[in-house]
C-alpha positions in Angstrom: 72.2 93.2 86.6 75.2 91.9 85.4 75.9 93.7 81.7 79.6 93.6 79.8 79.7 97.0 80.5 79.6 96.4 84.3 81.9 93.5 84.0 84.5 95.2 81.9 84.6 98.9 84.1 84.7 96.3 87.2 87.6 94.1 85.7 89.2 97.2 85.6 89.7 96.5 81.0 89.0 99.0 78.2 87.0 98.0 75.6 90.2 96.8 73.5 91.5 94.6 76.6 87.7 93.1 77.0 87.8 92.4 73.4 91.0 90.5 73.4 90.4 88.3 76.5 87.4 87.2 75.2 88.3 86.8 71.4 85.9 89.3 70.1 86.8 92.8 68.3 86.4 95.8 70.3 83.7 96.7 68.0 81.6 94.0 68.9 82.2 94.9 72.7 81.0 98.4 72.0 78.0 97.0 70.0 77.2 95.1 73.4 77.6 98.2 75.5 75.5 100.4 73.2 72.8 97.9 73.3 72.6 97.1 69.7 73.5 93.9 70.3 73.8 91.5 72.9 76.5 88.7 73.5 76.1 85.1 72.6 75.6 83.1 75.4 78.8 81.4 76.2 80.3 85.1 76.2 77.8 86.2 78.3 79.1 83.1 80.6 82.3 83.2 80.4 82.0 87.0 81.3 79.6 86.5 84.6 82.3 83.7 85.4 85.2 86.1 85.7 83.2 88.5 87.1 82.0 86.4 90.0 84.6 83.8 90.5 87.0 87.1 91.7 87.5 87.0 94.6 86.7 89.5 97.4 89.8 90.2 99.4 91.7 93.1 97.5 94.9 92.1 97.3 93.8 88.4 95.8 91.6 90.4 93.6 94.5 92.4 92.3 96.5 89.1 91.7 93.5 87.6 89.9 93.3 90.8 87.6 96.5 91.0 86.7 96.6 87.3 85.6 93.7 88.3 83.5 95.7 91.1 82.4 98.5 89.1 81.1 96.3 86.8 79.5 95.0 89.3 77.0 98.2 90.0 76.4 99.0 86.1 75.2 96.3 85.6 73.1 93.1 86.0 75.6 91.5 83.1 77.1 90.3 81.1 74.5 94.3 80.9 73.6 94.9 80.0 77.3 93.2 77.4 77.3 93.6 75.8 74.5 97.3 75.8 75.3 96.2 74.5 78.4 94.2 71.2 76.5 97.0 71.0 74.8 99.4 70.4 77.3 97.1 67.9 79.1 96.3 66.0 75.6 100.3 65.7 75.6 100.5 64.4 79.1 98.1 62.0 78.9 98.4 61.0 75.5 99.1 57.4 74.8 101.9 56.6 72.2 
């Protein structure tokens, strides 16, 4: 069974790094781990998501980590993709 514990040691993250990619505070993280309680349901998405959409080969693997990796450390992914809307509302948006 897929548990944020077993997503975060196999994404390779501490607690802190978890945390941050997914918008939450490392103590809620911990709270998750220890049981006492248990992520909302998009986390708990969003987290399986990552977790599965990796891909197998190791060296892709490594490149899809460290992209993860660097988005923690520009906001997490809630920040990535809202920059990401962003730039698609300005595209597309009509003057």
């Amino acid at each position: 069974m897929l548990t944020p514990a077993v997503i975060r040691t196999d994404l390779g993250l501490t607690q802190a790094q978890f945390a941050s990619l997914l918008g939450h505070a490392t103590s809620t993280v911990a709270r998750w781990e220890s049981g006492r309680t248990k992520p909302c349901p998009l986390s708990l998405t969003v987290m399986e998501s990552i977790q599965t959409a990796l891909p197998v080969d190791q060296a892709q693997r490594a490149k899809a980590l460290d992209f993860l990796r660097s988005c923690v450390k520009n906001g997490g992914l809630y920040a990535l993709l809202g920059k990401a809307f962003s730039a698609v509302l300005d595209r597309y948006a009509t003057p």
